[in-house]
Every structure is written in C-alpha cells, then in structure tokens.
PDB file of N, CA, C and O in Angstrom:
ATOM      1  N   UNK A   1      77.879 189.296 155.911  1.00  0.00           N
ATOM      2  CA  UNK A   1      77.111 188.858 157.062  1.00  0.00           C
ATOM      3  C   UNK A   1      76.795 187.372 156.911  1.00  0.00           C
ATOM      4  O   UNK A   1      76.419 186.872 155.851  1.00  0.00           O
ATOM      5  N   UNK A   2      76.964 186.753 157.970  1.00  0.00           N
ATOM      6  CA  UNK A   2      76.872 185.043 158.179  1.00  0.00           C
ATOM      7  C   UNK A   2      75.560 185.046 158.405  1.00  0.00           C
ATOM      8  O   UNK A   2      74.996 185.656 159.313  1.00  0.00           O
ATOM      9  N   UNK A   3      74.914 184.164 157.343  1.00  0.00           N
ATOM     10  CA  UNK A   3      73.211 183.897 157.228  1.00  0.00           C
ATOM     11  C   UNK A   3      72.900 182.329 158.339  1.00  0.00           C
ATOM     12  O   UNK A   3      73.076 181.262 157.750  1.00  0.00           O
ATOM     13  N   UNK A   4      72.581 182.265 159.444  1.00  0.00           N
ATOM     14  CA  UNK A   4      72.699 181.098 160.364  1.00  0.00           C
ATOM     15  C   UNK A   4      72.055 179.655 160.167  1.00  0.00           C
ATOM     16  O   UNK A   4      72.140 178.755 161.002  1.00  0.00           O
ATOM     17  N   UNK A   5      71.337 179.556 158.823  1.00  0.00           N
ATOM     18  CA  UNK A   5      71.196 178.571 158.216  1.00  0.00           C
ATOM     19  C   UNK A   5      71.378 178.184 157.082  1.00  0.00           C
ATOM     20  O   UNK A   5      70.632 177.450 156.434  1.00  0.00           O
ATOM     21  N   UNK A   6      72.717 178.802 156.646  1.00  0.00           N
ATOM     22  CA  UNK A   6      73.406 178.458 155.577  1.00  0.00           C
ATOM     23  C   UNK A   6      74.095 177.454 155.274  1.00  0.00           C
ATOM     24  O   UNK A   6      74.280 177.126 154.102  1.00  0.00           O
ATOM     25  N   UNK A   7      74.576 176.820 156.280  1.00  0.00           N
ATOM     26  CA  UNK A   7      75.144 175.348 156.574  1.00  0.00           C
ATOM     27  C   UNK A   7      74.202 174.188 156.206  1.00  0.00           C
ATOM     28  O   UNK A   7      74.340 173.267 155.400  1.00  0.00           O
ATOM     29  N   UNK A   8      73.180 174.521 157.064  1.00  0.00           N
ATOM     30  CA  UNK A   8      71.850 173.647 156.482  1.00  0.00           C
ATOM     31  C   UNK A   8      71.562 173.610 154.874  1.00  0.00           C
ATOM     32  O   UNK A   8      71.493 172.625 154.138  1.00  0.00           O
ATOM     33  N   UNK A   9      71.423 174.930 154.576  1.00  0.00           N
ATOM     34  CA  UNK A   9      71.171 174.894 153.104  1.00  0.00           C
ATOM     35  C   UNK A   9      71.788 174.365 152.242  1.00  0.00           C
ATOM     36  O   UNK A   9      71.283 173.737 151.312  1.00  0.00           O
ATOM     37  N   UNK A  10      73.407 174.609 152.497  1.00  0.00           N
ATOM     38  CA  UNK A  10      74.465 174.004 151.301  1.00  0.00           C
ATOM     39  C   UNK A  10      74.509 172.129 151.454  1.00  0.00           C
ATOM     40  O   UNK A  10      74.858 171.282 150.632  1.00  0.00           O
ATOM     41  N   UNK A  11      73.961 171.986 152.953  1.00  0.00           N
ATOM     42  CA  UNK A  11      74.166 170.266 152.702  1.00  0.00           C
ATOM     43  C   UNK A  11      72.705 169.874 152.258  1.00  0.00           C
ATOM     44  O   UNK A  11      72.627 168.806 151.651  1.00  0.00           O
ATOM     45  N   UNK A  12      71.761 170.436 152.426  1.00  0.00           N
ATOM     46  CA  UNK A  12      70.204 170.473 151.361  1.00  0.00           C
ATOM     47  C   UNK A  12      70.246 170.400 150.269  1.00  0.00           C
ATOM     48  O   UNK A  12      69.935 169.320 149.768  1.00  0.00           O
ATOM     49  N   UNK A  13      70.529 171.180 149.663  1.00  0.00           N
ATOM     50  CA  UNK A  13      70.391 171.928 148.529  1.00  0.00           C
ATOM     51  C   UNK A  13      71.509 171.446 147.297  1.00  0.00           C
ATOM     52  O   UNK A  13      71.363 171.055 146.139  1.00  0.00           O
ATOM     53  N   UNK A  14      72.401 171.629 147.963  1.00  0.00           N
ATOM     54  CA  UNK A  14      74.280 171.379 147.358  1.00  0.00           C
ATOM     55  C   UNK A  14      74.518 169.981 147.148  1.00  0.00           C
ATOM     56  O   UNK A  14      74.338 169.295 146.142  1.00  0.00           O
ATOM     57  N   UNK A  15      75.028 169.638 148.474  1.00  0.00           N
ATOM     58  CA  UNK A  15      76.217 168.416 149.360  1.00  0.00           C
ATOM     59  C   UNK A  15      75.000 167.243 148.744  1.00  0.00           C
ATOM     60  O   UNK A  15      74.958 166.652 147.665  1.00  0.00           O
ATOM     61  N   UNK A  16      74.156 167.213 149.826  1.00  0.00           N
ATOM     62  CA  UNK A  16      73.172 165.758 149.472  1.00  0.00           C
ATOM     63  C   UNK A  16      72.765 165.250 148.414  1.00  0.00           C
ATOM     64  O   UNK A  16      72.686 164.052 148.143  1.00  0.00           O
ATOM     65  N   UNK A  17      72.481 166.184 147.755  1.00  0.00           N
ATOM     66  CA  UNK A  17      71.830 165.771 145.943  1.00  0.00           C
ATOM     67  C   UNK A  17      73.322 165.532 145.213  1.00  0.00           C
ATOM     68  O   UNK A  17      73.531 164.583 144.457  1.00  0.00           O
ATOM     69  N   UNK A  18      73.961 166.176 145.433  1.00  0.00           N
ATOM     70  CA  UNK A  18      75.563 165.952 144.979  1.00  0.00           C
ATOM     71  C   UNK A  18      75.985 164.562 145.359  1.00  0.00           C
ATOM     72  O   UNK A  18      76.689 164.008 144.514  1.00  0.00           O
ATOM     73  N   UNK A  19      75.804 164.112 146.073  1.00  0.00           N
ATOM     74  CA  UNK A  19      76.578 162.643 146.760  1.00  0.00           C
ATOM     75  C   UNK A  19      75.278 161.734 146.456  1.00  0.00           C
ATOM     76  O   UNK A  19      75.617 160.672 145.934  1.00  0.00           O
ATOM     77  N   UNK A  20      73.869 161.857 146.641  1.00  0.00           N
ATOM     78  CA  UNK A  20      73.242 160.904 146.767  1.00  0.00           C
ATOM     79  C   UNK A  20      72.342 160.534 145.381  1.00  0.00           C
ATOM     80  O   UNK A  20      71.941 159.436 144.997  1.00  0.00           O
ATOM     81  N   UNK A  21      72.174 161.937 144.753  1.00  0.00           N
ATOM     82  CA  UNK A  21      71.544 162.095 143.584  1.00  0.00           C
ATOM     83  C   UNK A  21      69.835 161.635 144.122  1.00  0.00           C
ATOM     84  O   UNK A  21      69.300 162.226 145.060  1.00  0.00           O
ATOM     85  N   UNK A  22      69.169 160.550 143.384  1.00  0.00           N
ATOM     86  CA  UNK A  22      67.883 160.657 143.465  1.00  0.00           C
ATOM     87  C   UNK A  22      67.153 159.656 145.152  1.00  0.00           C
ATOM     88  O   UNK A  22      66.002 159.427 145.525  1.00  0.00           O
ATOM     89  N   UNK A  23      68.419 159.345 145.698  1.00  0.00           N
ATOM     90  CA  UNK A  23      67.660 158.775 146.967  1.00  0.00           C
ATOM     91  C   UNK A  23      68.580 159.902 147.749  1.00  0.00           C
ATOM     92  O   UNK A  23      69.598 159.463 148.285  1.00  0.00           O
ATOM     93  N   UNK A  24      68.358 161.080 147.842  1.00  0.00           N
ATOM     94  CA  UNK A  24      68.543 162.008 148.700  1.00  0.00           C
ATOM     95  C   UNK A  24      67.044 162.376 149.305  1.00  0.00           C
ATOM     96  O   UNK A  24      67.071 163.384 150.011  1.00  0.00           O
ATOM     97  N   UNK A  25      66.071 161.913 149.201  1.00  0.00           N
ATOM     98  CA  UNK A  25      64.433 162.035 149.537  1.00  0.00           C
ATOM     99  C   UNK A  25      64.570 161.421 150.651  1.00  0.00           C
ATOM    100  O   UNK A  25      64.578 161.964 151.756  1.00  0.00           O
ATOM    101  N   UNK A  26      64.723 159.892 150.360  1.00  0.00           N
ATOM    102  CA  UNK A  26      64.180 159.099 151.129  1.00  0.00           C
ATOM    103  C   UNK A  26      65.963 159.187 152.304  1.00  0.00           C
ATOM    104  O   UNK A  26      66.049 158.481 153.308  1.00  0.00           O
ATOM    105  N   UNK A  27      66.748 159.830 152.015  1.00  0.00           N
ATOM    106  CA  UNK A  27      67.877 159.994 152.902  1.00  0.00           C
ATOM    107  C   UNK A  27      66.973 161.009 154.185  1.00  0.00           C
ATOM    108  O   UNK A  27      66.629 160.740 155.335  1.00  0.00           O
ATOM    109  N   UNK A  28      66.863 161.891 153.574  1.00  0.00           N
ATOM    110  CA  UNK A  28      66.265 163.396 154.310  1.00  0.00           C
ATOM    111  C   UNK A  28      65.284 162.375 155.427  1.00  0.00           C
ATOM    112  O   UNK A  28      65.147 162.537 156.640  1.00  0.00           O
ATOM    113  N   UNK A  29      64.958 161.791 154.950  1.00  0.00           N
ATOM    114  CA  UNK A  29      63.032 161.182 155.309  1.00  0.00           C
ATOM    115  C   UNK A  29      63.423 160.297 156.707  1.00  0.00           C
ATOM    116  O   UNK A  29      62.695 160.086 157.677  1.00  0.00           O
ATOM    117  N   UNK A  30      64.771 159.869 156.485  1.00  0.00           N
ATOM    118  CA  UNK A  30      64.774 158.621 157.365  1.00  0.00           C
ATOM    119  C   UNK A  30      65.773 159.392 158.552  1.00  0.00           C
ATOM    120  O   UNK A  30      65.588 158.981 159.698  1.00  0.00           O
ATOM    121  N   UNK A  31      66.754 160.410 158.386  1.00  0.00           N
ATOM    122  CA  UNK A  31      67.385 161.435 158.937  1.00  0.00           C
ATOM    123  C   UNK A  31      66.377 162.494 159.978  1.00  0.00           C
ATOM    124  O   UNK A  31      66.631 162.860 161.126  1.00  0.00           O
ATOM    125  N   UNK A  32      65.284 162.789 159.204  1.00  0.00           N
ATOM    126  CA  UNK A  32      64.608 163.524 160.256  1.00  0.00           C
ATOM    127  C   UNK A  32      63.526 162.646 161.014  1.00  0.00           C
ATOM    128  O   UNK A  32      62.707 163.081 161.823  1.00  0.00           O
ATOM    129  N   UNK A  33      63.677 161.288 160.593  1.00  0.00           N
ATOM    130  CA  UNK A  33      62.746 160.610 161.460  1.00  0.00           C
ATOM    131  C   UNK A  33      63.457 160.018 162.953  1.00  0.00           C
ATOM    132  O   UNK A  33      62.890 159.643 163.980  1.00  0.00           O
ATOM    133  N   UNK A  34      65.035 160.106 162.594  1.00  0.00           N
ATOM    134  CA  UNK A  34      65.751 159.377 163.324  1.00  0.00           C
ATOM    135  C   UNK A  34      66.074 160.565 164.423  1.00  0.00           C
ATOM    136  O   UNK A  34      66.632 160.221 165.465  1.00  0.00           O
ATOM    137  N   UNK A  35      65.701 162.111 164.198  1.00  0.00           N
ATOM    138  CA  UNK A  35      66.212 162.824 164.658  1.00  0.00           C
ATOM    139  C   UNK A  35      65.232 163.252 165.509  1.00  0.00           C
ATOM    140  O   UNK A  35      65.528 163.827 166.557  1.00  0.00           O
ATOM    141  N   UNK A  36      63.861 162.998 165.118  1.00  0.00           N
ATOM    142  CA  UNK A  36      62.957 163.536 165.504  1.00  0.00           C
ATOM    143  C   UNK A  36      62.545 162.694 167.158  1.00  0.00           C
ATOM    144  O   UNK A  36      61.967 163.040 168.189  1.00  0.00           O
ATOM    145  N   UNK A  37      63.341 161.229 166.569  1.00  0.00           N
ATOM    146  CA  UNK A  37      62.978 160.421 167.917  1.00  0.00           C
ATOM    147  C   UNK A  37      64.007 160.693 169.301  1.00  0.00           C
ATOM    148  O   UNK A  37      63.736 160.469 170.481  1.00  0.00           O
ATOM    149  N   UNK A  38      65.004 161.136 168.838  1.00  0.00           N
ATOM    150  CA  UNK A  38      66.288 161.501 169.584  1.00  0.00           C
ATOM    151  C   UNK A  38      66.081 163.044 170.717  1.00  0.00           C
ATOM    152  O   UNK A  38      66.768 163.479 171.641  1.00  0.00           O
ATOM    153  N   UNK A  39      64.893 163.476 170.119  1.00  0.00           N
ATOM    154  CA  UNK A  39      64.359 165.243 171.397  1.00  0.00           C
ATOM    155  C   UNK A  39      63.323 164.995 171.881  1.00  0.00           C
ATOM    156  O   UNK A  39      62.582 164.522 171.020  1.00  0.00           O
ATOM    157  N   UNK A  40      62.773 165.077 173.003  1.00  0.00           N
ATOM    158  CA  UNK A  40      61.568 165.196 173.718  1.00  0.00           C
ATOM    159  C   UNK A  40      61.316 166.271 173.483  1.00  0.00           C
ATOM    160  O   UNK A  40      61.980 167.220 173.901  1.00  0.00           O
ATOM    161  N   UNK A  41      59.887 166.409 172.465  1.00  0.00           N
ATOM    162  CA  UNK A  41      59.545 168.043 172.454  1.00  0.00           C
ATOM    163  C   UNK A  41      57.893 167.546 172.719  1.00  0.00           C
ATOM    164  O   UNK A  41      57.281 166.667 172.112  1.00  0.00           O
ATOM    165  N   UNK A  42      57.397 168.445 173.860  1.00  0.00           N
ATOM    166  CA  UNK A  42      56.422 168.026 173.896  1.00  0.00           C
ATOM    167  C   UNK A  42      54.657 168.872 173.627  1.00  0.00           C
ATOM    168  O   UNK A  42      53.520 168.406 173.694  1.00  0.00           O
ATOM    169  N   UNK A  43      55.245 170.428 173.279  1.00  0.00           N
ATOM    170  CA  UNK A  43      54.247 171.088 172.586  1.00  0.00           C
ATOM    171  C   UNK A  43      54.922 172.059 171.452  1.00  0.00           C
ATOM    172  O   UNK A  43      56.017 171.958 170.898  1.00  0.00           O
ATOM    173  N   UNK A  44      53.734 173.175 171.279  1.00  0.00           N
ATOM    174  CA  UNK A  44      54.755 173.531 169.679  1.00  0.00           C
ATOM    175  C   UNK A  44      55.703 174.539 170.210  1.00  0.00           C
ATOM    176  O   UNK A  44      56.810 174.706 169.697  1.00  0.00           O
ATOM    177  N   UNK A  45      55.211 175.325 171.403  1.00  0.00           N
ATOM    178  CA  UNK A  45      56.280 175.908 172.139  1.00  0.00           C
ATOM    179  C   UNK A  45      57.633 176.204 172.072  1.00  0.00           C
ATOM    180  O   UNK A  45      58.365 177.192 172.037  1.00  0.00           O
ATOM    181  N   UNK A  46      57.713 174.838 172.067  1.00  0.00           N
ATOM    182  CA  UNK A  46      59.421 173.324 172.023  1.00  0.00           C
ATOM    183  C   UNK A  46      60.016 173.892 171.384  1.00  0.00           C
ATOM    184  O   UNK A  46      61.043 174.568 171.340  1.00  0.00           O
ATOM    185  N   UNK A  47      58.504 173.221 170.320  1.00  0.00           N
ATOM    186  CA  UNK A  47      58.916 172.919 169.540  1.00  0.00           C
ATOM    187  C   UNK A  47      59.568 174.220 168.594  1.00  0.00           C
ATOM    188  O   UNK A  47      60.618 173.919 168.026  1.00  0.00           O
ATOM    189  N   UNK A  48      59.075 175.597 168.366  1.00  0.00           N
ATOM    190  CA  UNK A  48      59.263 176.506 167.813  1.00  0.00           C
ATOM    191  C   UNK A  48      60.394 176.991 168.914  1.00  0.00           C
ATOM    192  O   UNK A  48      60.752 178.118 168.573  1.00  0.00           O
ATOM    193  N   UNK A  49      61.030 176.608 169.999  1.00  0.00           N
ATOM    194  CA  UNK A  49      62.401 176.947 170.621  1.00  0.00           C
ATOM    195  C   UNK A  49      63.188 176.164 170.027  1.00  0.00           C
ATOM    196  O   UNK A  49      64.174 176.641 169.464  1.00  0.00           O
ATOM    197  N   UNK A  50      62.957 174.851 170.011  1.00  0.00           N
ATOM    198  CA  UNK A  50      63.690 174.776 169.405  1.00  0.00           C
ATOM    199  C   UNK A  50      64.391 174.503 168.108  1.00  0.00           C
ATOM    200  O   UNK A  50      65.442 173.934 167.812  1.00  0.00           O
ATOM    201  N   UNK A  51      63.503 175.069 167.483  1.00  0.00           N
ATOM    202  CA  UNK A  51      64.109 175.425 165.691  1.00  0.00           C
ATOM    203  C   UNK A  51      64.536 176.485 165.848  1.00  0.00           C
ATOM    204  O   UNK A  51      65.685 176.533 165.408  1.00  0.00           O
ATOM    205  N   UNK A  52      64.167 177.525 166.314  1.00  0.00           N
ATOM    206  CA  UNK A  52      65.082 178.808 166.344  1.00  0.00           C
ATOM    207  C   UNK A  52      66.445 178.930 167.217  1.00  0.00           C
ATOM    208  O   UNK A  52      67.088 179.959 167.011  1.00  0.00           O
ATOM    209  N   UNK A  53      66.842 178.238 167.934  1.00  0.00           N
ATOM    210  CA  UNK A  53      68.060 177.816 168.324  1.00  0.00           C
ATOM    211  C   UNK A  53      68.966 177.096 168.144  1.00  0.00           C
ATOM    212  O   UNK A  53      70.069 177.271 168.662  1.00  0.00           O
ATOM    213  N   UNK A  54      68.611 175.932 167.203  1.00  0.00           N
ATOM    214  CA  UNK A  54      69.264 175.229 166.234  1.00  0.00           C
ATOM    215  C   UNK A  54      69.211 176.286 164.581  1.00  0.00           C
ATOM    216  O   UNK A  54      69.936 175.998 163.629  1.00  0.00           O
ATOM    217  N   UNK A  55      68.888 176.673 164.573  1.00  0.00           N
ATOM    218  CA  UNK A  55      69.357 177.718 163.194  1.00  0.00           C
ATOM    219  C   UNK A  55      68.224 177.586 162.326  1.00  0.00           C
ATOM    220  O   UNK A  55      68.189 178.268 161.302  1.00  0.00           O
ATOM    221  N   UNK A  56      67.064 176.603 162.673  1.00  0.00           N
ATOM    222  CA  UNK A  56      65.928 175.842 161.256  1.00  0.00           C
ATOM    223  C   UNK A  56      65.285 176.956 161.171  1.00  0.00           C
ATOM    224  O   UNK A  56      64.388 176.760 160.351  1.00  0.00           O
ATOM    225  N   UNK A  57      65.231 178.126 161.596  1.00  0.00           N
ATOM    226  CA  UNK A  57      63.985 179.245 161.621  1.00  0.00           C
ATOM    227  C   UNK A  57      63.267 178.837 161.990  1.00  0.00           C
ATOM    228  O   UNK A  57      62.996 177.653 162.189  1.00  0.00           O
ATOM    229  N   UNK A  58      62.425 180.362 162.309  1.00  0.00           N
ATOM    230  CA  UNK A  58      61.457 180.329 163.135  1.00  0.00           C
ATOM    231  C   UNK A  58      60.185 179.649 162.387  1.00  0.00           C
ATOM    232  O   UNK A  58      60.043 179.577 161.166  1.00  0.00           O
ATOM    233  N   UNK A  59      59.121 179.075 163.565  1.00  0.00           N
ATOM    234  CA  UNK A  59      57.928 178.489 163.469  1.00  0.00           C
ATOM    235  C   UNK A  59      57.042 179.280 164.045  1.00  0.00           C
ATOM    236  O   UNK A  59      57.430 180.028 164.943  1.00  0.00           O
ATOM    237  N   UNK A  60      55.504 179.272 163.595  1.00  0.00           N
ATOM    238  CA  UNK A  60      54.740 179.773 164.110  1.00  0.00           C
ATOM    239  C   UNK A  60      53.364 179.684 163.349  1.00  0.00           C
ATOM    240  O   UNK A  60      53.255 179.603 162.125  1.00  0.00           O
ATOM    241  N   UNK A  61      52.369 179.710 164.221  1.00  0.00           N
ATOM    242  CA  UNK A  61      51.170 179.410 163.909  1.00  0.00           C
ATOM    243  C   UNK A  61      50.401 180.889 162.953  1.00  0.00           C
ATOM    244  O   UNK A  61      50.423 181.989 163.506  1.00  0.00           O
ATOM    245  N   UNK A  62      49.704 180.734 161.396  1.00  0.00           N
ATOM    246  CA  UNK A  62      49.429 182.025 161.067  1.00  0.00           C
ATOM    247  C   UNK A  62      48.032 181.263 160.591  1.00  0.00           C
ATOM    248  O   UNK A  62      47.114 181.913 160.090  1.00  0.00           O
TER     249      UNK A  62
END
C-alpha cells in the first residue's frame, strides 16, 4: 500500500540531509517561507484543506 506522504518523507528525511548535510535547516526554512508566500490561505480551514490535499496530513486544533 502507497503511504501518500512518502515522497515528502524520503526528500526530508533521506534526499536533503544526503545532498545538503548540515545547511539542510536553513534550506527547509527558506523553502517553506518561499512557499508559504506563493498560497493565499486565509484561515485554518485553508489552511487544514489544504495540507490534506497536498499529502502534508491532516491539521487540527486539539
């Protein structure tokens, strides 16, 4: 069975630290800042649609 954020994980986890070694931090950091400016999300709503449709799992308030 295909786990739907497994792709994510292996370039996390695997790929990035593999290629970048110790500035894979500040890679991640500047990647989700650049990404974050690129979606209009404008409550957590969205925002929890859309992580679960891009594969990031689900969000939610506990």
């Amino acid at each position: 069975m295909q786990s739907p954020g497994a792709g994510y994980d292996i370039l996390r986890y695997i790929a990035l630290p593999e290629l970048f070694g110790d500035e894979k931090d500040s890679l991640l950091y500047f990647m989700g800042k650049k990404l974050a400016r690129k979606f209009s999300i404008s409550n957590m709503e969205e925002l929890a649609t859309f992580f679960y449709f891009d594969g990031l799992g689900e969000l939610g308030i506990h």
